[in-house]
C-alpha positions as CSV (number, residue, x, y, z in Angstrom):
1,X,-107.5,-91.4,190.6
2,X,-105.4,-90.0,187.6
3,X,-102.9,-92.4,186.3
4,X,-100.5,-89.8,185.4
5,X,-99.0,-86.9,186.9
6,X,-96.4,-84.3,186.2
7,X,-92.6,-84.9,186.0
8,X,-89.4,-83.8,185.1
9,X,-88.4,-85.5,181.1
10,X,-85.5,-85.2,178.9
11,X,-85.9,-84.1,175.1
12,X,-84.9,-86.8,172.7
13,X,-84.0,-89.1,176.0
14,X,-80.4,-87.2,176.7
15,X,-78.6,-83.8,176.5
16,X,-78.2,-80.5,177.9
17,X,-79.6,-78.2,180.9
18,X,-82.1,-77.4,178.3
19,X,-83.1,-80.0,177.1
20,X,-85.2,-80.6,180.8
21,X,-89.0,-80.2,180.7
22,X,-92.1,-80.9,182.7
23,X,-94.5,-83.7,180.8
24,X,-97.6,-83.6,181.7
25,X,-98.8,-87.3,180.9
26,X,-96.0,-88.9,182.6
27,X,-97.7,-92.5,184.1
28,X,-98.1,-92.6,187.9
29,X,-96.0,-95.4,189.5
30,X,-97.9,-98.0,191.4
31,X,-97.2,-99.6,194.8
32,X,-95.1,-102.8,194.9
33,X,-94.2,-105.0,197.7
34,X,-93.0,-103.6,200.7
35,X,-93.6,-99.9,199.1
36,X,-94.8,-96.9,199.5
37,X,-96.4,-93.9,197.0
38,X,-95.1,-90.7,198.1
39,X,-96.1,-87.1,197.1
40,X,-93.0,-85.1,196.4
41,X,-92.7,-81.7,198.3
42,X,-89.0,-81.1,197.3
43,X,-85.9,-83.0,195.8
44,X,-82.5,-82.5,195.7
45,X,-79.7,-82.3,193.0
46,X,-76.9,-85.0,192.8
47,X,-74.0,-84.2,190.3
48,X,-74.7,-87.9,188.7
49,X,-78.3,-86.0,187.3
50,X,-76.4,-84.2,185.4
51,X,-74.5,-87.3,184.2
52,X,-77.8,-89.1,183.8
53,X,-79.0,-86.3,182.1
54,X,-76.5,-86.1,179.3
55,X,-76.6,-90.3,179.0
56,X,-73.6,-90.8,180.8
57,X,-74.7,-92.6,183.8
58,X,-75.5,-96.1,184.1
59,X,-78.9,-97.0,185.9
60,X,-78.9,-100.1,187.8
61,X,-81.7,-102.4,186.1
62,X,-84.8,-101.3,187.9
63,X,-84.2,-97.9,188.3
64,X,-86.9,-95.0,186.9
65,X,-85.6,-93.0,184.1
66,X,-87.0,-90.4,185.8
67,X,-84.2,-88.3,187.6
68,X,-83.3,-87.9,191.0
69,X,-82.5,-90.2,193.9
70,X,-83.4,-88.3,197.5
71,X,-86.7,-86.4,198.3
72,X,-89.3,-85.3,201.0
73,X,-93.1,-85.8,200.7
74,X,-95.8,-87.8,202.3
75,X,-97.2,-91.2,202.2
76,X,-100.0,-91.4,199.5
77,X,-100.1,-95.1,199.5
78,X,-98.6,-98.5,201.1
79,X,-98.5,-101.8,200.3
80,X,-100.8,-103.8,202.0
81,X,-97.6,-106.0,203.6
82,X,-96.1,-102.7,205.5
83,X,-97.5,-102.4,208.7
84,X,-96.5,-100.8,211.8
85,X,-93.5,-98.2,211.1
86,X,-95.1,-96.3,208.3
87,X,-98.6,-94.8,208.0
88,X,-100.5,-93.3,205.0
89,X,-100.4,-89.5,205.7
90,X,-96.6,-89.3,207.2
91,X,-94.6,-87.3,206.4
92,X,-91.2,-89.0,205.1
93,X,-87.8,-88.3,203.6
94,X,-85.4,-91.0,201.6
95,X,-83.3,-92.1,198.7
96,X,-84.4,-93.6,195.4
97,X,-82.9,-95.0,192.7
98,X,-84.6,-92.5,190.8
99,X,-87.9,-91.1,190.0
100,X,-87.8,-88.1,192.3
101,X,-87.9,-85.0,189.7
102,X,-91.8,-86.1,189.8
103,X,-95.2,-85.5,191.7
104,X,-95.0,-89.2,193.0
105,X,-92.3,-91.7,193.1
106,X,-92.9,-95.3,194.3
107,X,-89.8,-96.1,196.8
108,X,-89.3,-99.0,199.6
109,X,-90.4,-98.4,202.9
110,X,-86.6,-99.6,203.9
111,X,-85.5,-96.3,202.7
112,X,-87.7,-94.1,204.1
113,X,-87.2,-92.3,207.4
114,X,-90.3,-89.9,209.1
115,X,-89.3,-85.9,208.9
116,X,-89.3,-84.2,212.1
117,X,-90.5,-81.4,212.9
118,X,-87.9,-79.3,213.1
119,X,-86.8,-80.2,209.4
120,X,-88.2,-77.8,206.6
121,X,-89.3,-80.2,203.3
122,X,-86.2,-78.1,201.6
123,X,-83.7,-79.2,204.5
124,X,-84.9,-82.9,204.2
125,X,-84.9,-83.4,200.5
126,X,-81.3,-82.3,201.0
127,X,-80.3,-85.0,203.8
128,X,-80.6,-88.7,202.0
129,X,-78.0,-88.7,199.5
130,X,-75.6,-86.5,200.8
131,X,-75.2,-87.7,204.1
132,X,-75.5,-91.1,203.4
133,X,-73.1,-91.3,200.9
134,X,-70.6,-89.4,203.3
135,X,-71.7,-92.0,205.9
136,X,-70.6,-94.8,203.6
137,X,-67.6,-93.4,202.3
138,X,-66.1,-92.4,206.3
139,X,-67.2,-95.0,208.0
140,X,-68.2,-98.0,205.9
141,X,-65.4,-98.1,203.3
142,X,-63.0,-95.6,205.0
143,X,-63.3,-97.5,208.4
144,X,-62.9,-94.1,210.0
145,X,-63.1,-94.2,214.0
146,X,-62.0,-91.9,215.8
147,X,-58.8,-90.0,216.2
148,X,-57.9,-90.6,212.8
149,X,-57.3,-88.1,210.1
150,X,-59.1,-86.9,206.9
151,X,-59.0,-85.5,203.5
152,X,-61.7,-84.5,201.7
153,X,-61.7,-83.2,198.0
154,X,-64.0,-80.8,196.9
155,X,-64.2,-79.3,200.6
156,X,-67.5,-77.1,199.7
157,X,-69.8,-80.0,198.2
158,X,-72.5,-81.2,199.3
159,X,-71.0,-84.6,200.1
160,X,-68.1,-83.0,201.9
161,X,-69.9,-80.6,203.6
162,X,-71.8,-83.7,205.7
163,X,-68.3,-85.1,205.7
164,X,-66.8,-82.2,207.6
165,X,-69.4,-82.3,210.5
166,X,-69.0,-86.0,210.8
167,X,-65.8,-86.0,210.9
168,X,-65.6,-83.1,213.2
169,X,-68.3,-84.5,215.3
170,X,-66.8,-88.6,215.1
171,X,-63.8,-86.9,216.7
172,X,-61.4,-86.5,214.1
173,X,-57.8,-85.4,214.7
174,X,-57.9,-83.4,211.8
175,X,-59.9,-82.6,208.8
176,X,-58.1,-81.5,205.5
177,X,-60.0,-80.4,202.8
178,X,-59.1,-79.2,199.1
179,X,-61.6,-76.2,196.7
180,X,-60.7,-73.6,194.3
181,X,-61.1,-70.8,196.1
182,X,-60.0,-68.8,199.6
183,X,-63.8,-68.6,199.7
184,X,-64.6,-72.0,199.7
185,X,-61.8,-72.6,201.7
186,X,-62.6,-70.2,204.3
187,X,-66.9,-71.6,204.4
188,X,-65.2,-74.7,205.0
189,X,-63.2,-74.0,207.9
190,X,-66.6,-72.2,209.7
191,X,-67.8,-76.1,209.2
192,X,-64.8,-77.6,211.8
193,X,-61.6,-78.1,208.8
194,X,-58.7,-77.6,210.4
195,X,-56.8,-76.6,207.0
196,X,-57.8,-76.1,203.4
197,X,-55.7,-76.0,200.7
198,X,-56.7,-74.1,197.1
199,X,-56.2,-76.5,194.0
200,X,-55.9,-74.2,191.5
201,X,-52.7,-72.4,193.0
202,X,-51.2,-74.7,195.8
203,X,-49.7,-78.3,195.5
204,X,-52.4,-79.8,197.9
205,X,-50.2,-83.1,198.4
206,X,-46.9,-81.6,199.7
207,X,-49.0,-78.8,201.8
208,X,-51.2,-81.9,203.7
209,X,-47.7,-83.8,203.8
210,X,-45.9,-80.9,205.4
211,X,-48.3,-79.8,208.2
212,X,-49.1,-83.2,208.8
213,X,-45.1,-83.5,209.3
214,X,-44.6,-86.0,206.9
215,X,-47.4,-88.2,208.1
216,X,-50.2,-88.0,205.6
217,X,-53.4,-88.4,206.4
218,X,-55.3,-92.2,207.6
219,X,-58.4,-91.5,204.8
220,X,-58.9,-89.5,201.9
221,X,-62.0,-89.2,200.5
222,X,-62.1,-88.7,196.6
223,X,-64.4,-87.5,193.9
224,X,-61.7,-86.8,191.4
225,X,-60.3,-89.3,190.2
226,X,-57.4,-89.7,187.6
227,X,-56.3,-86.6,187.9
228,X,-55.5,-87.0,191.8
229,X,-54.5,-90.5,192.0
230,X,-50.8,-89.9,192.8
231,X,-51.8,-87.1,195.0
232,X,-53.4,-89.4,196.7
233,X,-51.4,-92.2,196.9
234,X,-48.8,-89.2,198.1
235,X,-50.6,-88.2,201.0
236,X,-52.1,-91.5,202.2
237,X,-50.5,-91.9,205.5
238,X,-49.3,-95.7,205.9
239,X,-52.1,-98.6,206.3
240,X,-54.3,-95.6,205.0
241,X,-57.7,-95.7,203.2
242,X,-58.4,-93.9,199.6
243,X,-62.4,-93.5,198.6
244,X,-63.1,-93.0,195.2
245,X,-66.2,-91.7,194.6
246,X,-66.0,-89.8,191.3
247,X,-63.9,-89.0,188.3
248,X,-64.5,-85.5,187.5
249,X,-60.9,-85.3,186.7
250,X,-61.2,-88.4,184.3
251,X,-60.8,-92.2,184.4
252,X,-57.5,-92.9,182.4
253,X,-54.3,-92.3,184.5
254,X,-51.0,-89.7,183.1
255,X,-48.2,-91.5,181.9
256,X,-45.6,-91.8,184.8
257,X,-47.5,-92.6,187.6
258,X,-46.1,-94.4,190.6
259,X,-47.9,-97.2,193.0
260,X,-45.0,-97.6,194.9
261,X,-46.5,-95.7,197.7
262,X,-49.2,-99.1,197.5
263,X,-46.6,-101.2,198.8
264,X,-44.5,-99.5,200.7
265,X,-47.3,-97.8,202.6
266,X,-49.7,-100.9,202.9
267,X,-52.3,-98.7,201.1
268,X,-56.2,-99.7,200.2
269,X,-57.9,-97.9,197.7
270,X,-61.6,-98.8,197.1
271,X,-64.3,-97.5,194.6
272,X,-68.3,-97.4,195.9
273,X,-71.3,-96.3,194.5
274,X,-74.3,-95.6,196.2
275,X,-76.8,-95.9,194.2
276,X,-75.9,-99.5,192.7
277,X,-76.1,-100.7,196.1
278,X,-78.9,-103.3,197.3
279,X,-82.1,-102.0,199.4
280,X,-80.4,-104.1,202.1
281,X,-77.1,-102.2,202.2
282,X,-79.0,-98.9,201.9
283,X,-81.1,-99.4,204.3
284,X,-77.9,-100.3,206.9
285,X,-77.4,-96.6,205.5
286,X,-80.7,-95.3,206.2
287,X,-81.0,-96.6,209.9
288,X,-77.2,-95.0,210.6
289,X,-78.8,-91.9,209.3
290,X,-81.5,-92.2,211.4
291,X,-79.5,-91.5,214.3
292,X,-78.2,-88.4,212.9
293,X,-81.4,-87.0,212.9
294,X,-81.7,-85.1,216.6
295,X,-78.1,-83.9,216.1
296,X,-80.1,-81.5,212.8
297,X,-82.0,-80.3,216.2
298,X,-79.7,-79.2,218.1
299,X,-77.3,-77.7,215.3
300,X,-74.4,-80.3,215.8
301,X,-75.3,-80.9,212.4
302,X,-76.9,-78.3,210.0
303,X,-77.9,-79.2,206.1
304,X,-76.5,-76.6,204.2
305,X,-79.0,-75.2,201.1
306,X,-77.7,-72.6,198.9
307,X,-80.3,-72.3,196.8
308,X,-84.1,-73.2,196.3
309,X,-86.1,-72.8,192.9
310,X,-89.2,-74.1,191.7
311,X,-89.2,-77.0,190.1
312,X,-90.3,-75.2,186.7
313,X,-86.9,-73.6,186.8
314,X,-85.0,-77.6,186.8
315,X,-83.0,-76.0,183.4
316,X,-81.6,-72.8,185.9
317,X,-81.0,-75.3,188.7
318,X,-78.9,-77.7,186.4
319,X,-77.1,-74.9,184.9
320,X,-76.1,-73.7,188.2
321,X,-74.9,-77.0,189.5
322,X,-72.9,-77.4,186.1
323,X,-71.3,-73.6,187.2
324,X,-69.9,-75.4,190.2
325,X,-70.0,-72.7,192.3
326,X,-72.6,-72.9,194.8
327,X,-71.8,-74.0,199.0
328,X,-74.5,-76.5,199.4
329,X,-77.7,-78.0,198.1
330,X,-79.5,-77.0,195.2
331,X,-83.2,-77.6,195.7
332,X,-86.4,-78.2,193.9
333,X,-89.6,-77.5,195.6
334,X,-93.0,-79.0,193.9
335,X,-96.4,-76.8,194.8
């Protein structure tokens, strides 16, 4: 058996879209304990590849320098330890810490689930990430339940997009989202928002505060950062939750900024990554997730893919995701 296969490197370790290739004599990873070897049949882009790509992302300590964290494939190889749930031959999906822009990736069996039928290898390469980390941010930091109300920034990601259907399917009273366009806006509210409000030409706190009568809403979810902290402290209702997942709108906060709302409104904000989480916490992740899975069946849920593209064409699919224009997954299929 060949100890190298194909996967998806970086020129000079870091830089842009094009700097992405396909080496050839990349080494094969090898089964640890409690693993399994799985042959990639499609990944999914995360905006921290991007970030990874350009050196800007910190990898937790045993992560592959390969990109890419969720996948679909089947089982190659198990460590002789894993018996019972997983066979060689399955066909799997699950999240990584990296190492899925690759033929083969070496991942615990812990965050693995089994592909059903009725999931394409495009649909389930776009489920792990996406859904979990909207999973976490809702109900395991956010402390969602239902009833309550939500906000979620960047309304047409792919993060959001899961968001939306939970949300709409947990129950919740309503669903706010933001984008930067009537477009967006629009796709979102085919996905169960109640409201959507354009960032480029609307005041997004004053129009949640103002048809929520004042109120605000119980969680906000947040990839922005800086940029929307006082928005968000704005329109957190009282004993509210903020999410801060990202800070595409920087780290360092304007001059002026209040936290009275903190205090007076017996606020909680809390950061989270993912992918710096233990295998234990992620697999809490992965068995919530697993009882998602019949609701892809029956349409209550639907994985939302805008575009597919060969994994030779990683450079068009990065430049794409960097446009920030797409409704959806962008996904890489492997032949």
């Amino acid at each position: 058996m060949s100890e190298t296969m194909r996967a998806v490197d970086i020129k000079d370790g870091a830089g842009p879209a094009s700097s992405l290739y396909i080496n050839n004599a990349t080494p094969k990873p090898t089964v640890s304990k409690g693993e399994a070897i799985v042959k990639i049949k499609a990944f999914g882009l995360n905006r921290m590849d991007l970030l990874q790509r350009e050196g800007l992302y910190p990898l937790p300590p045993h992560a592959s320098k390969t990109l890419g964290v969720e996948f679909s494939g089947t089982i190659e190889s198990l460590a002789p330890e894993v018996k019972g749930e997983f066979k060689i031959g399955d066909e799997v999906f699950g999240l990584a810490y990296g190492g899925a822009y690759a033929e083969y990736i070496a991942v615990n069996t812990q965050m693995l689930l089994h592909k059903p039928g009725h999931l394409s290898w495009v649909e389930a390469a776009g489920i792990p990430e996406t859904w979990m980390t909207a999973t976490q941010a809702m109900y395991l930091v956010g402390e969602f339940s239902k009833g309550k109300s939500i906000l979620w920034h960047a309304g047409a990601s792919s993060v959001s997009i899961a968001g939306i259907q939970l949300s709409k399917a947990g129950g919740a009273s309503q669903i706010f989202i933001t984008a930067g366009s009537s477009e967006k806006i629009d796709f979102c509210k085919s996905l169960g928002a109640h409201a959507g409000f354009n960032y480029r030409t609307q005041d997004w706190s004053k129009e949640i505060l103002h048809a929520t009568g004042g109120k605000g809403v119980d969680i906000v979810i947040d990839f922005v950062g800086a940029s929307y902290f006082q928005g968000n402290l704005n329109v957190a209702a009282k004993d509210g939750r903020i999410v801060t997942l990202g800070m595409l709108g920087g780290t360092k906060l304007p001059e002026g900024v209040d936290i009275a709302p903190f205090v007076m409104k017996r606020l909680r904000f809390e950061g989270s990554s993912l992918r710096s989480r233990d295998e234990e916490y992620q697999g809490r992740l992965r068995d919530i997730l697993e009882t998602y899975v019949e609701k892809f069946e029956d349409k209550t849920l639907n994985v939302l893919v805008d575009t597919i593209l060969p994994w030779e064409k990683v450079i068009e699919a990065h430049e794409l995701m960097e446009k920030n224009i797409t409704k959806g997954k962008i996904i890489c299929t492997i032949d």
